[in-house]
TORKOL-4160 file (C-alpha; in steps of 0.2 Angstrom, whole numbers, padded with zeros to 4 digits, m for minus):
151
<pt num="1" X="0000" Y="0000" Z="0000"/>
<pt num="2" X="0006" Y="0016" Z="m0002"/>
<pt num="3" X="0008" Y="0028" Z="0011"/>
<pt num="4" X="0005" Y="0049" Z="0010"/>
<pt num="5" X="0024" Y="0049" Z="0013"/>
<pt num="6" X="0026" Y="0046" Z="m0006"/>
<pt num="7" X="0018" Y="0059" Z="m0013"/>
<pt num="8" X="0027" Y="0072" Z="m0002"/>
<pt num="9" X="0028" Y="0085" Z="m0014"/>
<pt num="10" X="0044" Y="0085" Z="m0020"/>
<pt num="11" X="0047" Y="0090" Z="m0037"/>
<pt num="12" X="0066" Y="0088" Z="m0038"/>
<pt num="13" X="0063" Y="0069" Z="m0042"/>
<pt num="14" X="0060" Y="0060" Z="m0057"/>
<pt num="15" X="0047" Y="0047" Z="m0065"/>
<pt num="16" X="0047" Y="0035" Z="m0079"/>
<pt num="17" X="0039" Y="0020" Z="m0083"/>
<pt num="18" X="0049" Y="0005" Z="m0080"/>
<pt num="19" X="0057" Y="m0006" Z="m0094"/>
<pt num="20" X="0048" Y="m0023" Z="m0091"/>
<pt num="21" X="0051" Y="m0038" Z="m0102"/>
<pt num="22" X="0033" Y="m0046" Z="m0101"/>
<pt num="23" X="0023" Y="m0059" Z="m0113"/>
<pt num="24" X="0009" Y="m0048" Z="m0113"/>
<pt num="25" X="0009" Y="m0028" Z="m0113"/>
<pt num="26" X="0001" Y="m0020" Z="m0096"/>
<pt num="27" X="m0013" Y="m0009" Z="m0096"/>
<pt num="28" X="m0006" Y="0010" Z="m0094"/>
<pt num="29" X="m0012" Y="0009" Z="m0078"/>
<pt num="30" X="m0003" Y="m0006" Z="m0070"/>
<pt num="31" X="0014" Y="0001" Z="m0077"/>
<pt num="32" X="0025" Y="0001" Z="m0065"/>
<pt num="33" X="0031" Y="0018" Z="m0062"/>
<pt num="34" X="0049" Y="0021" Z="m0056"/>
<pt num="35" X="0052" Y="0036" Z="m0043"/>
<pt num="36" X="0068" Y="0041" Z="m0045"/>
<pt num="37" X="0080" Y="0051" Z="m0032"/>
<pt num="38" X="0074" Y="0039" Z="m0022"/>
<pt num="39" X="0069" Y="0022" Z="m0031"/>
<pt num="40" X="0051" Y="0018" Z="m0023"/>
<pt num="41" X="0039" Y="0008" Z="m0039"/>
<pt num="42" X="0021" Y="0007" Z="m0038"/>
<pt num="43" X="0007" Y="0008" Z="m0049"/>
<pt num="44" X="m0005" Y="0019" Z="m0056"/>
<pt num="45" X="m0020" Y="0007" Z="m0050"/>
<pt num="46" X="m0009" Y="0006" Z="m0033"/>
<pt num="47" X="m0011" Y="0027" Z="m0031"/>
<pt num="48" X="m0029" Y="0025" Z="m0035"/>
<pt num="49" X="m0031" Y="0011" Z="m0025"/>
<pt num="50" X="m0022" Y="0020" Z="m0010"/>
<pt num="51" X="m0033" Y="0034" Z="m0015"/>
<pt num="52" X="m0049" Y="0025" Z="m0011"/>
<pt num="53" X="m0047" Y="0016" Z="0003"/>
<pt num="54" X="m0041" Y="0033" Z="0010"/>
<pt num="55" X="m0056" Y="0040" Z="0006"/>
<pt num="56" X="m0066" Y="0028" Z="0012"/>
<pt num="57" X="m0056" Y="0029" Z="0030"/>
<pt num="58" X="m0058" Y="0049" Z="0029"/>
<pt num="59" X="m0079" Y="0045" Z="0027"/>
<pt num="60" X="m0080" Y="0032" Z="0041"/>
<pt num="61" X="m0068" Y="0043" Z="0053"/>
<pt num="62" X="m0077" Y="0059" Z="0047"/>
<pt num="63" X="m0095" Y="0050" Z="0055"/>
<pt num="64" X="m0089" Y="0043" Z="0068"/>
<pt num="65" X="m0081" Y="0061" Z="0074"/>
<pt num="66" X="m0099" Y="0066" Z="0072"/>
<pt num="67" X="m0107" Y="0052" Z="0080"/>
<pt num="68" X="m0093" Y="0054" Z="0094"/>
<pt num="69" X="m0097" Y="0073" Z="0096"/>
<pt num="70" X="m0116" Y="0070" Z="0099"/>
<pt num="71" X="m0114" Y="0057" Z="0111"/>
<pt num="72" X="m0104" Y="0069" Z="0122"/>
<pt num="73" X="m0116" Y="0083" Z="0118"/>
<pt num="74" X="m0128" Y="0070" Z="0124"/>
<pt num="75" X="m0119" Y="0067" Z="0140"/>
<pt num="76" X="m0115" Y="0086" Z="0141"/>
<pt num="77" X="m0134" Y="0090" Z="0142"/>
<pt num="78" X="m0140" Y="0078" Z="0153"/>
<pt num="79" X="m0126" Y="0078" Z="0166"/>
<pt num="80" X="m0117" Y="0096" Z="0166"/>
<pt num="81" X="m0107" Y="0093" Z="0179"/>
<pt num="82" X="m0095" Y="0083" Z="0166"/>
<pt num="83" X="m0091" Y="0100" Z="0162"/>
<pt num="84" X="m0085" Y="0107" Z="0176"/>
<pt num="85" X="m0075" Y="0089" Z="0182"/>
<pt num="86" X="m0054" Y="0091" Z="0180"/>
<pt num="87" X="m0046" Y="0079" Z="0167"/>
<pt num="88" X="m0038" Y="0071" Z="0182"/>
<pt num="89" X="m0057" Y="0068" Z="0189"/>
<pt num="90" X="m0063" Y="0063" Z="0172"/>
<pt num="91" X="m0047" Y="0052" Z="0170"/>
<pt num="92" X="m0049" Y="0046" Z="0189"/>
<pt num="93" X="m0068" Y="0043" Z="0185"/>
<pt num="94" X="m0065" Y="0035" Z="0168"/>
<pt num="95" X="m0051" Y="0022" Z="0176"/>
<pt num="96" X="m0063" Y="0018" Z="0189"/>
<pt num="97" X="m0079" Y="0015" Z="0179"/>
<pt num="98" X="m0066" Y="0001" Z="0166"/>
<pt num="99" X="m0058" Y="m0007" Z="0181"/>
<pt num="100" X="m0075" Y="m0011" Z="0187"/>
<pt num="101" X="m0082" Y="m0015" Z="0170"/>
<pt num="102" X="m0066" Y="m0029" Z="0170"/>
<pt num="103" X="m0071" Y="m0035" Z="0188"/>
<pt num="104" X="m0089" Y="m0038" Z="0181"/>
<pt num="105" X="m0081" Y="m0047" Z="0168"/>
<pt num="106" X="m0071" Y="m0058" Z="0176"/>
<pt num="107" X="m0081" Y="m0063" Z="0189"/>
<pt num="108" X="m0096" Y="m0067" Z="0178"/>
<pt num="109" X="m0082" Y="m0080" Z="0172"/>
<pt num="110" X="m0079" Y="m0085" Z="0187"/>
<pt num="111" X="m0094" Y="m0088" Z="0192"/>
<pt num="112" X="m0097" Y="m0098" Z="0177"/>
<pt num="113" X="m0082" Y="m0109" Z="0179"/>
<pt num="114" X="m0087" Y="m0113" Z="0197"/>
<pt num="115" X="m0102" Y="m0119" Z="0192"/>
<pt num="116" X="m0096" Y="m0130" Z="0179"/>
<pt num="117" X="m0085" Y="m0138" Z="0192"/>
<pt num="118" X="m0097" Y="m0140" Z="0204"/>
<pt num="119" X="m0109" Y="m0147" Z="0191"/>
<pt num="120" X="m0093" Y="m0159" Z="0184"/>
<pt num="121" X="m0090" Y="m0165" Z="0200"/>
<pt num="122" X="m0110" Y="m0171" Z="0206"/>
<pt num="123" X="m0108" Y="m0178" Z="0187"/>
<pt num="124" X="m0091" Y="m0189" Z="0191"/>
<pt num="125" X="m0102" Y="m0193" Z="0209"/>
<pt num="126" X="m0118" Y="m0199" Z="0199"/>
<pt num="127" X="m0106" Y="m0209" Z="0185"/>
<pt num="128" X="m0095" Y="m0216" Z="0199"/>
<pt num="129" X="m0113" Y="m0224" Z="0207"/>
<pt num="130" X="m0119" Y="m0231" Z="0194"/>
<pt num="131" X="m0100" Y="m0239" Z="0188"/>
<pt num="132" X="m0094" Y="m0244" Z="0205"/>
<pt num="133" X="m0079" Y="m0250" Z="0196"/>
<pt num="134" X="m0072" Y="m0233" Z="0192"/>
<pt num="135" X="m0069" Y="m0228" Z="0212"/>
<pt num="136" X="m0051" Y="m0233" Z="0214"/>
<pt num="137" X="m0046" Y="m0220" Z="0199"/>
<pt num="138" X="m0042" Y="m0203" Z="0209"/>
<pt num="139" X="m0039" Y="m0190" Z="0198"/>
<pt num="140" X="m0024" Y="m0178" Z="0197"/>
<pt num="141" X="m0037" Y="m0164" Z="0198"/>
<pt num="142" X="m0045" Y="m0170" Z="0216"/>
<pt num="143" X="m0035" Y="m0160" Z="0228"/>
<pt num="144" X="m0039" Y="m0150" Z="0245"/>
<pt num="145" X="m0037" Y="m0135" Z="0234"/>
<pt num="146" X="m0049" Y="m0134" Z="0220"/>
<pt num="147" X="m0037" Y="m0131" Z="0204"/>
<pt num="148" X="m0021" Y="m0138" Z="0209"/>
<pt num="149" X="m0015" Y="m0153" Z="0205"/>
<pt num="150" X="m0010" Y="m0168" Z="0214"/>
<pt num="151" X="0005" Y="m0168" Z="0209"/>
């Protein structure tokens, strides 16, 4: 892909179209032009491919700036007081509000592995009734502290 950095304007340098031996002649487009002063080849359809996807980014930034600004006004209107707050506050207030996102988070998961665990061991209790056999085996996992192995 071709970065802005290439087209710095800088008109001290030099462009041709590279000599190419190929079977089949290259639409004028997909020639591969040579920059020189310093060599960097690309193509016509590279430029305008760089050209749209750029574009593109400048549409999606440009609305999400937009969409960005009217959440804050949003916030602004209802709760002025986020107006007044310090950055350290709104920073302080911020790094709180995420930590406590990530606690909610994680123990969700705990609680979900927990209950899995509990549910595999009444399972290996019920399995182990019915196939009497199977209570000799002890398991590496069956420990005084649940997660740690026997080992």
């Amino acid at each position: 892909m071709i970065t802005g950095a290439l087209f710095l304007h800088n008109y001290n340098m030099k462009y041709n179209i590279k000599k190419m031996d190929l079977e089949e002649e290259l639409n004028i487009e997909d020639q591969v032009i040579e920059k020189h002063g310093h060599v960097i080849e690309f193509t016509m359809s590279d430029v305008d491919a760089n050209i749209r996807h750029n574009t593109k980014t400048q549409t999606e930034l440009s609305a999400k700036l937009e969409l960005d600004k009217a959440k804050q006004e949003n916030i602004e209107s209802f709760h002025p007081f986020v107006k007044e707050m310090s950055e350290e506050d709104l920073f302080t207030a911020w790094m709180y509000k995420d930590q406590q996102n990530t606690i909610d988070m994680i123990q969700a998961k705990l609680d979900e592995v927990t209950t899995q665990i509990e549910s595999d061991k009444a399972e290996v209790e019920v399995i182990k009734s019915q196939i009497p056999e199977l209570n000799n085996i002890e398991s590496p996992y069956d420990s005084e502290e649940t997660g740690t192995d026997k080992e």
